[in-house]
PyMOL Python script that loads the backbone (N, CA, C, O; Angstrom):
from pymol import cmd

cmd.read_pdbstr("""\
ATOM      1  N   UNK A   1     -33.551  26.948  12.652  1.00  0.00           N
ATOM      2  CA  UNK A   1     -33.800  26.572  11.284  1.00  0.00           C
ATOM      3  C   UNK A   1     -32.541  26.661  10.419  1.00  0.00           C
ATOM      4  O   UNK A   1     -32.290  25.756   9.623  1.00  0.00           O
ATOM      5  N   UNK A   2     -31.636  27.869  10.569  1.00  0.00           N
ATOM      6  CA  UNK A   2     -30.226  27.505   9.846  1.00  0.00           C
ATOM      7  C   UNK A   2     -29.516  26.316  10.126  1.00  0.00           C
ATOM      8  O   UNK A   2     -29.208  25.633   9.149  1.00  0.00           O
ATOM      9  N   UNK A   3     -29.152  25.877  11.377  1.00  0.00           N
ATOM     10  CA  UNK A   3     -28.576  25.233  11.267  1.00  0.00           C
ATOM     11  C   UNK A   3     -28.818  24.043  10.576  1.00  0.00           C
ATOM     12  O   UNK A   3     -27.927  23.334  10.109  1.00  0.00           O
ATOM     13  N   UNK A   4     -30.684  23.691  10.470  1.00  0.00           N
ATOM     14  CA  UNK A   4     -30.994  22.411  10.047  1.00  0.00           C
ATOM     15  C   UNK A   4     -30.226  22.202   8.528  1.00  0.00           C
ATOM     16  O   UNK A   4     -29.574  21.276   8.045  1.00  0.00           O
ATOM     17  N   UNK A   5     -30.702  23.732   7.965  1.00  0.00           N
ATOM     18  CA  UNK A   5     -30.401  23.923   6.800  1.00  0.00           C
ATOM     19  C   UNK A   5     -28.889  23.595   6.267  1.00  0.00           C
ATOM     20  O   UNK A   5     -28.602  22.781   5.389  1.00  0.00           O
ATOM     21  N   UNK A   6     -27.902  24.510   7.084  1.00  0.00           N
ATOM     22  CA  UNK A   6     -26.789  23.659   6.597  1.00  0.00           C
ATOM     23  C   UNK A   6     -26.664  22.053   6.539  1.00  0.00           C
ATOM     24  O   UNK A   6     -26.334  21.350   5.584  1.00  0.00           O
ATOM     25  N   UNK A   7     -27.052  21.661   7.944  1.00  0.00           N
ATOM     26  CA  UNK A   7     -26.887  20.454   7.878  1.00  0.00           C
ATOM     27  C   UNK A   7     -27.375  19.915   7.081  1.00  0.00           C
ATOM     28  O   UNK A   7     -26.584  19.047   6.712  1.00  0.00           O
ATOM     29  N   UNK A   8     -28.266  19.871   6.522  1.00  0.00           N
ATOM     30  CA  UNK A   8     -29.063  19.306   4.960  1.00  0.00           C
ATOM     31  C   UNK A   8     -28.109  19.342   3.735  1.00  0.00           C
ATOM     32  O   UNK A   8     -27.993  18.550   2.800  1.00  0.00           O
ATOM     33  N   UNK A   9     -27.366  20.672   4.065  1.00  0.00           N
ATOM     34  CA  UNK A   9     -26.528  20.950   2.387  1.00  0.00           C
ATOM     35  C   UNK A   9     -25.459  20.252   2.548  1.00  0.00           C
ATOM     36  O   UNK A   9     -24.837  19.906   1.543  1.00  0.00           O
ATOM     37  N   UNK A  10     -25.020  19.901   3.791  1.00  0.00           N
ATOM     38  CA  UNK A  10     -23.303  18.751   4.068  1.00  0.00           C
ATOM     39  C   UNK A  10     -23.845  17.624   4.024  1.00  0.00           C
ATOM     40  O   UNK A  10     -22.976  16.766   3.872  1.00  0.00           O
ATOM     41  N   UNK A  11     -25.125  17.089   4.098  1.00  0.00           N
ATOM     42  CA  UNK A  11     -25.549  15.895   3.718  1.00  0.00           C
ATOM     43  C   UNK A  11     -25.424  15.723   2.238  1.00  0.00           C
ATOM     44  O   UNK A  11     -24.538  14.992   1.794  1.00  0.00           O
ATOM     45  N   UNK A  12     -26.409  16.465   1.299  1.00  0.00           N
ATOM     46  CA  UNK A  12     -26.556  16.388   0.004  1.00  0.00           C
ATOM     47  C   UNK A  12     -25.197  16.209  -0.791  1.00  0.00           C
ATOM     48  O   UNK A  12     -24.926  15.600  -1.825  1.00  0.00           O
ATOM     49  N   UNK A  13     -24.197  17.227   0.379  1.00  0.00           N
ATOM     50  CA  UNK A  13     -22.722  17.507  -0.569  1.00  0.00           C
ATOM     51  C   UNK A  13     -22.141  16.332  -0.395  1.00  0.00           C
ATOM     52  O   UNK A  13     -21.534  16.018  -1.419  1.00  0.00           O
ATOM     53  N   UNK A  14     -22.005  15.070   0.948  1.00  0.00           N
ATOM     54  CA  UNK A  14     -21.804  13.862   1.667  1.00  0.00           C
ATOM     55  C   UNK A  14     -22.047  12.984   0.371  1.00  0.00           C
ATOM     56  O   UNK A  14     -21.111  12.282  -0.011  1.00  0.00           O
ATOM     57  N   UNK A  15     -22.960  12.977  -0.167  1.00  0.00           N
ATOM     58  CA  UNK A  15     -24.275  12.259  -0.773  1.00  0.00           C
ATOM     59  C   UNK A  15     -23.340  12.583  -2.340  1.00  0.00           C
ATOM     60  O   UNK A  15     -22.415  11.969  -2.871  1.00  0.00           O
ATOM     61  N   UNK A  16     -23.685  13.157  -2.518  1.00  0.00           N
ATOM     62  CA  UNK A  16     -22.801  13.780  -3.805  1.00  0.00           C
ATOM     63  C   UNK A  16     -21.513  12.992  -4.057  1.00  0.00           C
ATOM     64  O   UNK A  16     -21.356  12.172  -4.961  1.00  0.00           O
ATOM     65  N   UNK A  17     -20.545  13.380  -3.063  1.00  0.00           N
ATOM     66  CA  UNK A  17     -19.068  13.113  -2.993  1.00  0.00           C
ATOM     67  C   UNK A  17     -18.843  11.622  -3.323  1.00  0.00           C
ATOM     68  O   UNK A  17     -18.176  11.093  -4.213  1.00  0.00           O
ATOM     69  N   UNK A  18     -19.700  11.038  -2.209  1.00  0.00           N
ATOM     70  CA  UNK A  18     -19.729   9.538  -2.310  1.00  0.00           C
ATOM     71  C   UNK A  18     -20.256   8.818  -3.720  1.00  0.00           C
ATOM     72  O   UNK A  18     -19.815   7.766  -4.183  1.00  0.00           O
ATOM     73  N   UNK A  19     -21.027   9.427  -4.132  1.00  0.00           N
ATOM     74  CA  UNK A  19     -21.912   9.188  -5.639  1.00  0.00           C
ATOM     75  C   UNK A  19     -20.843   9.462  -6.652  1.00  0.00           C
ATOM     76  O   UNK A  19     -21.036   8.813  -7.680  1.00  0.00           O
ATOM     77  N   UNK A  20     -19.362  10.514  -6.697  1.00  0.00           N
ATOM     78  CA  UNK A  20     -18.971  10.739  -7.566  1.00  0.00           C
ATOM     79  C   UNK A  20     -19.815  11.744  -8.498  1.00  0.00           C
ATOM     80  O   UNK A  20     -19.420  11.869  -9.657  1.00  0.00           O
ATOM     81  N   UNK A  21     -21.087  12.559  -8.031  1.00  0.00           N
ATOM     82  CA  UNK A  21     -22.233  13.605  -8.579  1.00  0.00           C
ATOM     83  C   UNK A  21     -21.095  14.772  -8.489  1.00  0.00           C
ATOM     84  O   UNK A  21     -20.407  14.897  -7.476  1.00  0.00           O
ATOM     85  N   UNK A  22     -20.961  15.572  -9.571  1.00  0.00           N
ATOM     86  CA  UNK A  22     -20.670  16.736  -9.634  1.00  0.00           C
ATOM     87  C   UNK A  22     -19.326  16.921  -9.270  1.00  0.00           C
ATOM     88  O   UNK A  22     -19.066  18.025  -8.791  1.00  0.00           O
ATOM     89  N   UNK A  23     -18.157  15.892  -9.407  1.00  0.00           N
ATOM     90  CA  UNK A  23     -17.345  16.774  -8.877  1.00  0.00           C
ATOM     91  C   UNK A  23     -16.223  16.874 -10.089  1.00  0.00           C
ATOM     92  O   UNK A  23     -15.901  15.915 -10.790  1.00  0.00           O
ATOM     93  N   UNK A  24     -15.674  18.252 -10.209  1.00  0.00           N
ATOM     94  CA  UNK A  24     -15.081  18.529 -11.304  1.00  0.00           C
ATOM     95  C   UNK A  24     -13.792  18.900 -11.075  1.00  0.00           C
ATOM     96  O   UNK A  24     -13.330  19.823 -11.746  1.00  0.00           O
ATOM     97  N   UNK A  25     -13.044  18.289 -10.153  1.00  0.00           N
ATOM     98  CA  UNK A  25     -11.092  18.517 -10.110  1.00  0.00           C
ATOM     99  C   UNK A  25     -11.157  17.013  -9.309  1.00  0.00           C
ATOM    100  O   UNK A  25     -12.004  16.506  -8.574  1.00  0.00           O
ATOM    101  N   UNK A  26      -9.483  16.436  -9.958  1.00  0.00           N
ATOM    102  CA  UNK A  26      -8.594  15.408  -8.865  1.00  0.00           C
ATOM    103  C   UNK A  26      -7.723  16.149  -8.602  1.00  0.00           C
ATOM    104  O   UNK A  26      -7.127  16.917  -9.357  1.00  0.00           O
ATOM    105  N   UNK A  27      -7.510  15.871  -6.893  1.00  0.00           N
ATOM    106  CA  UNK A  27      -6.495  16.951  -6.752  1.00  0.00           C
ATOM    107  C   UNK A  27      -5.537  15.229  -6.265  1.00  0.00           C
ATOM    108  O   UNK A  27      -5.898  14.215  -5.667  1.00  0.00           O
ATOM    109  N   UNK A  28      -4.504  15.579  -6.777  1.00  0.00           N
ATOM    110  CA  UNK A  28      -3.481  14.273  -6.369  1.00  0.00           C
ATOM    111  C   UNK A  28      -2.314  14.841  -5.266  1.00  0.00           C
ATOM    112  O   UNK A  28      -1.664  15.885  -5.212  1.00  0.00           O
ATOM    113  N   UNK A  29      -2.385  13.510  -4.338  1.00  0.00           N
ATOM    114  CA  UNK A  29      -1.264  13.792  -3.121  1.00  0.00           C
ATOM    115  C   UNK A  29      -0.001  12.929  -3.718  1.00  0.00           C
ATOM    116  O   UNK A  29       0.378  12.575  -4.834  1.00  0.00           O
ATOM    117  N   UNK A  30       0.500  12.767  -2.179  1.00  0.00           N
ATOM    118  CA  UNK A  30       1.988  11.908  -2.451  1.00  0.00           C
ATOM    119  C   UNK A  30       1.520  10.610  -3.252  1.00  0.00           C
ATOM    120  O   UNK A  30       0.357  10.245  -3.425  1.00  0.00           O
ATOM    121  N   UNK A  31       2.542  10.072  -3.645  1.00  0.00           N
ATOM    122  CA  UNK A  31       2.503   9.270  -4.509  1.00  0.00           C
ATOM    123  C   UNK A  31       1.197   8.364  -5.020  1.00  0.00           C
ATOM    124  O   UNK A  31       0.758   7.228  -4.834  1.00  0.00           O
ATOM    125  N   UNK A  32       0.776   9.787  -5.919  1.00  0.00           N
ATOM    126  CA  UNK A  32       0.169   9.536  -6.629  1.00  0.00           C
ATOM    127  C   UNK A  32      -1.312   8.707  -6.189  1.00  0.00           C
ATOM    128  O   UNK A  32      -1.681   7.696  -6.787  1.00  0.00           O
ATOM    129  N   UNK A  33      -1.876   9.163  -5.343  1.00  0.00           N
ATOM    130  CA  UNK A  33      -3.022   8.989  -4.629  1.00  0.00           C
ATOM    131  C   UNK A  33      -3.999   9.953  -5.317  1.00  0.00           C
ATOM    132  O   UNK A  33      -3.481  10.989  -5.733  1.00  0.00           O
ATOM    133  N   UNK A  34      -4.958   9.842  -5.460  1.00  0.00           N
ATOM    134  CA  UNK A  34      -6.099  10.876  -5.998  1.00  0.00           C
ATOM    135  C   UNK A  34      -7.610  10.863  -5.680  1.00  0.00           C
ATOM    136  O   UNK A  34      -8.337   9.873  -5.598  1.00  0.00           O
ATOM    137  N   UNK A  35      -8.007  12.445  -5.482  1.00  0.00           N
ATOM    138  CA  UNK A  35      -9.208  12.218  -4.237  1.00  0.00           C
ATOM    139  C   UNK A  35     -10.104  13.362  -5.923  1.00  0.00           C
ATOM    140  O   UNK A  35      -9.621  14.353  -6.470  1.00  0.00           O
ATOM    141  N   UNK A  36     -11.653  12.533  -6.292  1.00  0.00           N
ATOM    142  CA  UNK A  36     -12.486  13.597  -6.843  1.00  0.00           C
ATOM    143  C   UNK A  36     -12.832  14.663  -5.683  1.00  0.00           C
ATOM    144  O   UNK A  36     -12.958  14.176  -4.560  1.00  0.00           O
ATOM    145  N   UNK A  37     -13.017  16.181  -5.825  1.00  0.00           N
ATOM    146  CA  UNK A  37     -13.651  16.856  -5.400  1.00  0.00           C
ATOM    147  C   UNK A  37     -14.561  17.426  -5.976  1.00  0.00           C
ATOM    148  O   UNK A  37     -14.907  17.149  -7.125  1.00  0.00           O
ATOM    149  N   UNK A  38     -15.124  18.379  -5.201  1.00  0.00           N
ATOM    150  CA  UNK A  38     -16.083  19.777  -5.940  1.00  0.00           C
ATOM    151  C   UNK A  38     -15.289  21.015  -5.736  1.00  0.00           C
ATOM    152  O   UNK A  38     -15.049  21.416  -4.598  1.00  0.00           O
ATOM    153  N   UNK A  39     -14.911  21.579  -6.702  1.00  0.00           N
ATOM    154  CA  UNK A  39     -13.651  23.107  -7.063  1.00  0.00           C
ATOM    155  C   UNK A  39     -14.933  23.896  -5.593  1.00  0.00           C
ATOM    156  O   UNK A  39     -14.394  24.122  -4.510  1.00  0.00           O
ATOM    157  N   UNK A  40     -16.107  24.143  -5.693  1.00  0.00           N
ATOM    158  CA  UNK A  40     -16.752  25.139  -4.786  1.00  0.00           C
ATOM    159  C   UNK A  40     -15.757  24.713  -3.398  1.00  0.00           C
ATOM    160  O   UNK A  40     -14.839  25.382  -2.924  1.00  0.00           O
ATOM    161  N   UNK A  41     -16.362  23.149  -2.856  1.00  0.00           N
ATOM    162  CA  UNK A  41     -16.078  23.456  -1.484  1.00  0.00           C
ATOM    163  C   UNK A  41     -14.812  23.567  -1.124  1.00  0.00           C
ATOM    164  O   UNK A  41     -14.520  24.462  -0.331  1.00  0.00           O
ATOM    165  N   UNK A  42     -13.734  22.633  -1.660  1.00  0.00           N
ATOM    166  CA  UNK A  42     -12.701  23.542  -1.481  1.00  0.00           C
ATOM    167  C   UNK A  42     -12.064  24.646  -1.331  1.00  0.00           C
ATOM    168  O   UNK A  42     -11.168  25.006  -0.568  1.00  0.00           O
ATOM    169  N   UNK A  43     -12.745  25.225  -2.304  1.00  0.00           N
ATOM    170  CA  UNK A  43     -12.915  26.920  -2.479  1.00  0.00           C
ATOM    171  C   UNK A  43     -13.358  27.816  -0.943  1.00  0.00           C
ATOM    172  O   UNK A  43     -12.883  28.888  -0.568  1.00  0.00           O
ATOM    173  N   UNK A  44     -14.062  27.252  -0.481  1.00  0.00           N
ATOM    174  CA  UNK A  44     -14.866  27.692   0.226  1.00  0.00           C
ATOM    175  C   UNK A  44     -14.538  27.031   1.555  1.00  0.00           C
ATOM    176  O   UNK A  44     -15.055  27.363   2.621  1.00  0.00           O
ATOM    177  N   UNK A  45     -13.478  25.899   1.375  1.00  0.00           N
ATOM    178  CA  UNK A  45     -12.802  25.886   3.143  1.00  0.00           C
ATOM    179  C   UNK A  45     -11.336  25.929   3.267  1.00  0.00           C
ATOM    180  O   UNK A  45     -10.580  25.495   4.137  1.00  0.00           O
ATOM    181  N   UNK A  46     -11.089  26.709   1.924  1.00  0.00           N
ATOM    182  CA  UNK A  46      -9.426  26.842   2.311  1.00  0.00           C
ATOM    183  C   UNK A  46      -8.951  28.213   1.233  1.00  0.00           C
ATOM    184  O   UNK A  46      -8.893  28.136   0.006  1.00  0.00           O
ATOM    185  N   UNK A  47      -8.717  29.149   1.870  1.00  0.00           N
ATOM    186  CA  UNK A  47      -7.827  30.055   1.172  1.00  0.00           C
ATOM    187  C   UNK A  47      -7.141  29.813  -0.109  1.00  0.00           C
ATOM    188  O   UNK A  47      -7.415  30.219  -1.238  1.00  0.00           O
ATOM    189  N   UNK A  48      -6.001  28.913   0.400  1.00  0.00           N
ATOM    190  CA  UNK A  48      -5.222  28.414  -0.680  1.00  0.00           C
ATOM    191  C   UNK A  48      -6.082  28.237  -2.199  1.00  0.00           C
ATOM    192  O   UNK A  48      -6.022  28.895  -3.238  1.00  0.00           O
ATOM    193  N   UNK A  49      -6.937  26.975  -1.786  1.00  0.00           N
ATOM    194  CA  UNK A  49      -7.409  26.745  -3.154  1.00  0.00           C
ATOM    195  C   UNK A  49      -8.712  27.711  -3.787  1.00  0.00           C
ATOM    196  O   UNK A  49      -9.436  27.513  -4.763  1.00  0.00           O
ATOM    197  N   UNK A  50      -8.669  28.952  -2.684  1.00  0.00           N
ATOM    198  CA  UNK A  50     -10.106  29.656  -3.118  1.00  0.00           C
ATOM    199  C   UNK A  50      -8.922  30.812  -4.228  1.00  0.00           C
ATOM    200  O   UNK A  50      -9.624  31.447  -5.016  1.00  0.00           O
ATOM    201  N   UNK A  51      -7.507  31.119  -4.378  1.00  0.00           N
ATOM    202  CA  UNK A  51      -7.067  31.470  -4.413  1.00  0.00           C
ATOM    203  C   UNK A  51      -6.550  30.868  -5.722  1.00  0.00           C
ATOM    204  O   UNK A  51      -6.693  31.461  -6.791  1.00  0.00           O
ATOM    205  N   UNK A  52      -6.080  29.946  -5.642  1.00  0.00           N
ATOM    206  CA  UNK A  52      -5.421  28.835  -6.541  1.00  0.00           C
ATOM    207  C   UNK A  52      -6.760  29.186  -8.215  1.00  0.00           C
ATOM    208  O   UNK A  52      -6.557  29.714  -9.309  1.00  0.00           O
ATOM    209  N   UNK A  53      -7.847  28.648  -7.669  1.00  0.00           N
ATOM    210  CA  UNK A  53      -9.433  28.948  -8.690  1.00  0.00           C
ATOM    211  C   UNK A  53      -9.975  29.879  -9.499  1.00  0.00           C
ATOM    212  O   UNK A  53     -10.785  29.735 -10.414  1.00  0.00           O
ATOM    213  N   UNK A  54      -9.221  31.283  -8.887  1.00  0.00           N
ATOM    214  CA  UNK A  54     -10.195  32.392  -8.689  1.00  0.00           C
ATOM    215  C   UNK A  54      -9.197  33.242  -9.304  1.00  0.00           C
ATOM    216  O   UNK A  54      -9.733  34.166  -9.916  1.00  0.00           O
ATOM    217  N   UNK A  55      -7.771  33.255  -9.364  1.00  0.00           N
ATOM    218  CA  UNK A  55      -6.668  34.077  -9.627  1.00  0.00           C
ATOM    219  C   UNK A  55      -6.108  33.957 -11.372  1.00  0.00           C
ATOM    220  O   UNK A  55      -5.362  34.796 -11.876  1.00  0.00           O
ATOM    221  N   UNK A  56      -6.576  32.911 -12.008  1.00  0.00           N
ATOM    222  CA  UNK A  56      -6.326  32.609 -13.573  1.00  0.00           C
ATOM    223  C   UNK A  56      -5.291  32.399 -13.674  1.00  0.00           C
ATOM    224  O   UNK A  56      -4.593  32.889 -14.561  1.00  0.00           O
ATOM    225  N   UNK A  57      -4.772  31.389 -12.553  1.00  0.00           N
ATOM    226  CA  UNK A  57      -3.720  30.514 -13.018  1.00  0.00           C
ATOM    227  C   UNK A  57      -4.009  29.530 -13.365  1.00  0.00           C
ATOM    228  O   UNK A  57      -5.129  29.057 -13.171  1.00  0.00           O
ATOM    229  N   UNK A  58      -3.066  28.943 -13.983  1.00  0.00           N
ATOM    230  CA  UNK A  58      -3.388  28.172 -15.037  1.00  0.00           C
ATOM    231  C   UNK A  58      -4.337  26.765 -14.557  1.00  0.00           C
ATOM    232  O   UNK A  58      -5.030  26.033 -15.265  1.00  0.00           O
ATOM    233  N   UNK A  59      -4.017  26.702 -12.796  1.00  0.00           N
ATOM    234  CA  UNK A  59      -4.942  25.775 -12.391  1.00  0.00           C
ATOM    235  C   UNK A  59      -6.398  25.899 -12.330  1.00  0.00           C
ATOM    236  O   UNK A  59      -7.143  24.921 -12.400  1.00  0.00           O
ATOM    237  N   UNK A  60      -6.833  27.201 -12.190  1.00  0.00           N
ATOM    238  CA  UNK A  60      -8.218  27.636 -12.308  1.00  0.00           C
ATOM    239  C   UNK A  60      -8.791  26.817 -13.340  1.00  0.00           C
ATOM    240  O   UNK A  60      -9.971  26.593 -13.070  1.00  0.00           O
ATOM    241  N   UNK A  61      -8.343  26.158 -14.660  1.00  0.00           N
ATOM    242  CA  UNK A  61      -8.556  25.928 -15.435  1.00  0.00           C
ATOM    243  C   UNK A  61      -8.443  24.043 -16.272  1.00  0.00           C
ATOM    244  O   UNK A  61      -8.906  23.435 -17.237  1.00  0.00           O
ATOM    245  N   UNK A  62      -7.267  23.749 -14.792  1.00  0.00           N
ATOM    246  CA  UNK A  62      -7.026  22.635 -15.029  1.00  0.00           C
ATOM    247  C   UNK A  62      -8.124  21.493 -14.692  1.00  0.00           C
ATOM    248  O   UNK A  62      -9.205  21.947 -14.318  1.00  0.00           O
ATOM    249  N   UNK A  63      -8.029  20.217 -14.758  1.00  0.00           N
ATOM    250  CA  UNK A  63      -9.391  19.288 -14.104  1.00  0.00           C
ATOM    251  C   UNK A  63      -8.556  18.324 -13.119  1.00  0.00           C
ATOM    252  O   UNK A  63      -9.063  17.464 -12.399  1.00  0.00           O
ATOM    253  N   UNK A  64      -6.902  18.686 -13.237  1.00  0.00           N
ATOM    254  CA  UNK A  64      -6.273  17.863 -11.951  1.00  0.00           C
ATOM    255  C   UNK A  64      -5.352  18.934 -11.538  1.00  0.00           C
ATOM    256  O   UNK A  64      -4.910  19.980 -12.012  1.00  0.00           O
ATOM    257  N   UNK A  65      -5.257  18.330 -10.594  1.00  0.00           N
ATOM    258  CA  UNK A  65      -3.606  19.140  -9.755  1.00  0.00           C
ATOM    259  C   UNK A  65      -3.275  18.732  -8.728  1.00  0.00           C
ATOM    260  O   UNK A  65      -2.276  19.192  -8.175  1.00  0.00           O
TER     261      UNK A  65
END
""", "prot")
cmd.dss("prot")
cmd.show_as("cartoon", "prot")
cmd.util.cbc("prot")
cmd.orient("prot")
């Protein structure tokens, strides 16, 4: 039953992403390419940016980076 469960929540989040639903940072690459995310999952699959969010720098706060 967990696993169904996650799999349900990477759908919804799938579902989301693609919809442009909920997501509140652009994080921009090389020249000037730019992807919407959600600040959580990032948060939540990479150190860096769980770090970057969470520490009150000034990006915690920004809506790009």
């Amino acid at each position: 039953m967990p696993r169904f469960r996650a799999c349900s929540i990477l759908k919804q989040l799938k579902t989301m992403y693609d919809e442009g639903q909920l997501t509140d940072i652009v994080v921009e690459v090389d020249h000037g390419k730019t992807f919407s995310c959600h600040r959580n999952v990032l948060a939540a699959i990479s150190p860096y940016f769980r770090s970057m969010f969470t520490s009150g720098l000034t990006e915690s706060t920004q809506k790009e980076v």
